[in-house]
C-alpha positions in Angstrom: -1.6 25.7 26.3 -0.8 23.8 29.5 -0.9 20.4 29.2 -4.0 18.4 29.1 -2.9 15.0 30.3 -2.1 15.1 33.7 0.0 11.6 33.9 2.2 13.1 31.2 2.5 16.8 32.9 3.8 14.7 36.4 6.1 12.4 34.4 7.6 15.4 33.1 8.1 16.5 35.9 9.7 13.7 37.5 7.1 12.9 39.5 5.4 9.7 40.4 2.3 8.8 39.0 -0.8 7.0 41.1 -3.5 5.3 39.1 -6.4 3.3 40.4 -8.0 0.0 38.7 -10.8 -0.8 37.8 -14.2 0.2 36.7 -16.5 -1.2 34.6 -18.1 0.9 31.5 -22.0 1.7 32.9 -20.4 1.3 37.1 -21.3 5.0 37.1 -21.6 5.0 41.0 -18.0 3.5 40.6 -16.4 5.8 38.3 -17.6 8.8 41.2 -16.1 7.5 43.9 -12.5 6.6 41.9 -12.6 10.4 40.5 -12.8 11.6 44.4 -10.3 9.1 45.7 -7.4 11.6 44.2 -6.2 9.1 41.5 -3.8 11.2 38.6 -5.8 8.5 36.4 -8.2 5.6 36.5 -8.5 2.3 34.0 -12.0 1.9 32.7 -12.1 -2.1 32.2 -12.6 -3.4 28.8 -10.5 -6.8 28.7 -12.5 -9.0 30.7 -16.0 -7.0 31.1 -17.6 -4.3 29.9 -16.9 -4.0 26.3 -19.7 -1.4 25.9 -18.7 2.1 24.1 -22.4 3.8 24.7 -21.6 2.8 28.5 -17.8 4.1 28.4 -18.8 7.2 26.4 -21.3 8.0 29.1 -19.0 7.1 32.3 -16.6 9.3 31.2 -19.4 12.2 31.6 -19.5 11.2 35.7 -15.9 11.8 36.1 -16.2 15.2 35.4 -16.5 17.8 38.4 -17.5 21.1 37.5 -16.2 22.9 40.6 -12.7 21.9 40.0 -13.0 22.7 36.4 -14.0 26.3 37.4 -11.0 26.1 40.5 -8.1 24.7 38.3 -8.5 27.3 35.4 -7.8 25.0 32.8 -9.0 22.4 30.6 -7.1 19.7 32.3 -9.5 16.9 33.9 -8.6 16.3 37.6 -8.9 13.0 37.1 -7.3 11.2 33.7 -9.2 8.3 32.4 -7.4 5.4 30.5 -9.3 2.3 29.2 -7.8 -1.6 29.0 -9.0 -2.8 25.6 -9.8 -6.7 24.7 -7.7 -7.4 22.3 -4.4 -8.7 22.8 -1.7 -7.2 21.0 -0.8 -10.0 18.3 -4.5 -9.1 17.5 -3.7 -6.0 15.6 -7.6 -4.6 16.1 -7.1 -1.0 14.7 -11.1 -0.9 14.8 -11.4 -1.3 19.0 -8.5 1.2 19.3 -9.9 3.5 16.8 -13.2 3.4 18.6 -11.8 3.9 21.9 -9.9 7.1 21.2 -12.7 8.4 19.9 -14.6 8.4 23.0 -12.2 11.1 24.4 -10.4 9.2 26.7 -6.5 10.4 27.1 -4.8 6.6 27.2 -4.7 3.5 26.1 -3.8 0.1 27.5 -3.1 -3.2 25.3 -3.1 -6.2 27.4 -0.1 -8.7 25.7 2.4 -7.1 24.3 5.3 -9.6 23.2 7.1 -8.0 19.7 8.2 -4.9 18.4 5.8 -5.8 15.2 3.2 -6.2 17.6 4.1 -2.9 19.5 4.5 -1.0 16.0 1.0 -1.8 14.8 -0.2 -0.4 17.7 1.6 3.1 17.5 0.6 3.0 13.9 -3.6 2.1 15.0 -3.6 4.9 18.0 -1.8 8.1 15.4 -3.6 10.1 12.8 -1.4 10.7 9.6 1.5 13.0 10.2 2.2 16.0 7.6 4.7 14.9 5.0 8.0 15.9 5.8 6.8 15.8 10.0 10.1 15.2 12.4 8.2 12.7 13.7 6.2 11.2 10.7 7.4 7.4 11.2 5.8 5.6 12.0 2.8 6.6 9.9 -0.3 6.9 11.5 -3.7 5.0 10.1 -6.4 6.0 13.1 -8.9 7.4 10.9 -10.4 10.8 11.6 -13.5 11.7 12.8 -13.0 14.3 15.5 -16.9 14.5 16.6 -16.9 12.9 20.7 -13.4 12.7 21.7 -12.7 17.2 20.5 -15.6 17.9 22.4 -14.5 16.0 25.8 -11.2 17.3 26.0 -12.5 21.1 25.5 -11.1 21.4 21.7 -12.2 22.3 18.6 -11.5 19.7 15.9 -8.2 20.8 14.6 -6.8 21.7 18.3 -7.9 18.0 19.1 -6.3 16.6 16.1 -2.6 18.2 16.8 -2.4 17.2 20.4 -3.8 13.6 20.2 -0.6 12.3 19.1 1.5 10.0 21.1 3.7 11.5 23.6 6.9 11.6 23.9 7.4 10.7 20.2 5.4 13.6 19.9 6.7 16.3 23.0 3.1 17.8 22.5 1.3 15.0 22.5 -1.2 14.2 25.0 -2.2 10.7 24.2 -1.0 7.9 26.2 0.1 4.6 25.5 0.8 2.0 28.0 0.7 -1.3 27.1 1.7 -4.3 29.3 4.3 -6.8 29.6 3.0 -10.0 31.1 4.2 -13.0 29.4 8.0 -15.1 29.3 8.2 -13.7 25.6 7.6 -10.4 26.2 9.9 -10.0 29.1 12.9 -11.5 26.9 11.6 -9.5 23.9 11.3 -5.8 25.5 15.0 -4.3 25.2 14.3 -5.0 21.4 11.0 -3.3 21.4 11.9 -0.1 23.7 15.0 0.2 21.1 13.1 -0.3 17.8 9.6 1.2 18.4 8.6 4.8 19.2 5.8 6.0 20.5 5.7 4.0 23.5 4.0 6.3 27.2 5.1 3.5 29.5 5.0 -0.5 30.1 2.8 -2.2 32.5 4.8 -4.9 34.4 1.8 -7.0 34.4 2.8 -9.8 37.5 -1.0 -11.7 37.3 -0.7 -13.3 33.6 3.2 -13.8 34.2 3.2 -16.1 36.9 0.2 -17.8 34.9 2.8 -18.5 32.3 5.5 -19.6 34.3 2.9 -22.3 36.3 2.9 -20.3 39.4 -1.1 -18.8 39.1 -2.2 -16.3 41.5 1.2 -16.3 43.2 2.7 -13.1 42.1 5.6 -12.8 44.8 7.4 -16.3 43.4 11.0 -15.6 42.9 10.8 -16.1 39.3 8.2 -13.6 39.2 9.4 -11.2 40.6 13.1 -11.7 38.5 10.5 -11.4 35.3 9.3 -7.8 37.1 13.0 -6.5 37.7 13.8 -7.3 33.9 10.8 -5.6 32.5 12.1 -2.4 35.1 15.9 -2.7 34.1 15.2 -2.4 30.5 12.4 0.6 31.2 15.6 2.2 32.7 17.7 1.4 30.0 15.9 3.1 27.4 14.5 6.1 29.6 10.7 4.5 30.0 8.2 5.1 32.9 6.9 1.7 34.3 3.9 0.8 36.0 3.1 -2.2 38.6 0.3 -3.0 40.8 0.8 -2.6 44.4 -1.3 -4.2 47.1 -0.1 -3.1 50.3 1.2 0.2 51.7 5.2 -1.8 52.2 4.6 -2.8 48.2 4.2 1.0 47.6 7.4 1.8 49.5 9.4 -1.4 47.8 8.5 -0.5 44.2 9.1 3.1 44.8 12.8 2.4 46.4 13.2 0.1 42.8 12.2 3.2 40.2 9.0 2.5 39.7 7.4 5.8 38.6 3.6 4.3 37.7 1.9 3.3 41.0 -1.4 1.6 40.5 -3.8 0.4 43.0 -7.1 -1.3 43.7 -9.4 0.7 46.4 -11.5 -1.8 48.4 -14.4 -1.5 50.2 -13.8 -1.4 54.5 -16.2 -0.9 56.7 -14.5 -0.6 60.1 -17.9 -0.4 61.9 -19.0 -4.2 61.4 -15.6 -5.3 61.5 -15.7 -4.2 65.4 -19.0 -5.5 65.4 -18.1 -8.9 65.0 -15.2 -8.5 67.1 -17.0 -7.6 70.3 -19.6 -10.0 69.7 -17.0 -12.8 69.5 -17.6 -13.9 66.0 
């Protein structure tokens, strides 16, 4: 079967990844126009709005496009969709997880990641039980099964689903995806340990926004000691063989973080209207 997860499929590929943020669960209008922007994936919004599965579950429905279904000839969605949960990671909330895989998305994003014991709960809350004996049995999996939603989205019956919604690469046929982010002091200094001690890690988030929160620089995410905090987090992705993600703002923040190995590109689309901005201009405002 060709893959199914069209981040994973590029990444193995050595290919860089694009990925645009964010839409709100229910922004259905949103969610069109972000699957017709070209995105490899987009991040439905669940950390600071929009904790609403009935409104995810549905939103997921307007990313589909039959046409290119039909054109691709296989059961891999054009567009990927990836949700942001609330919980931190020191939370350990199997439930949200649980609940959020089973909408069908294809990854998962934990805001806060600081220890490997953090990091291993997570991989533990996102896998079903492996078969005793598995290659890649640790560590054991405690999502709890109820393949109903999520089978049905991905084009699968309930055992297909169930063998390919592993974690990938701990699993090479996994199509689940698991990105948390990096975007506090401890986890910067703690992430060599993590990458070396837990599997089952997709990619890490250099997360810029809460980082220079913590270090009493707010809203200024090009401070020096910033942007150090972002190299770390990429040298150690590096070290251990791990894609990882940024945000980039501007076309020349594109070009930089693809010249430093970034391989996860995500953006924020805004709305330009280049019609009133003339407007104004020739009318001297």
């Amino acid at each position: 079967m060709p893959r199914l997860n069209k981040v994973i499929e590029l990444l193995e590929q050595g290919k860089v990844v694009f990925g645009g943020a964010v839409v709100t669960p229910g922004e259905f209008e949103n969610a069109m126009a972000l699957a017709d922007l070209g995105y490899d994936f987009i991040i439905f919004e669940m950390e600071h709005a929009g904790f609403d599965f009935p409104n995810l579950r549905l939103s997921l429905q307007f990313l589909l496009n039959r046409r290119r279904i039909a054109n691709s000839g296989s059961l891999q969605p054009d567009v990927v969709p990836f949700v942001r949960v609330p919980p931190n990671a020191r939370e350990l909330n199997q439930w949200v997880i649980k609940q959020t895989l089973d909408t069908g998305v294809y990854g998962l994003i934990l805001p806060h990641l600081d220890t490997a014991e953090q990091a291993q709960a997570a991989v533990i809350a996102c896998r079903y039980p492996q078969a005793a004996g598995a290659a890649d049995y640790e560590p054991a999996g405690q999502r709890g099964w109820a393949p109903m939603v999520a089978p049905r989205y991905w084009g699968l019956n309930g055992r297909e689903y169930t063998e390919l919604a592993d974690l990938w690469p701990l699993d090479p046929r996994g199509e689940m995806f698991f990105m948390p982010l990096v975007e506090g002091v401890q986890g910067v200094r703690n992430l060599p340990n993590i990458l070396k001690e837990v599997k089952g890690i997709s990619a890490i988030w250099a997360g810029s926004g809460d980082l220079a929160m913590e270090l009493g620089v707010p809203a200024n995410m090009t401070d020096p000691r910033v942007e150090e905090g972002m190299q770390q987090i990429l040298k150690a992705c590096k070290q251990y063989n791990v894609a990882c993600a940024c945000i980039a703002f501007r076309p020349e923040d594109v070009e930089k973080r693809l010249e430093q190995g970034f391989r996860i590109i995500i953006t924020i689309p805004t709305l330009v209207d280049r019609a009133f901005e003339a407007g104004k201009k020739l009318a001297g405002r």
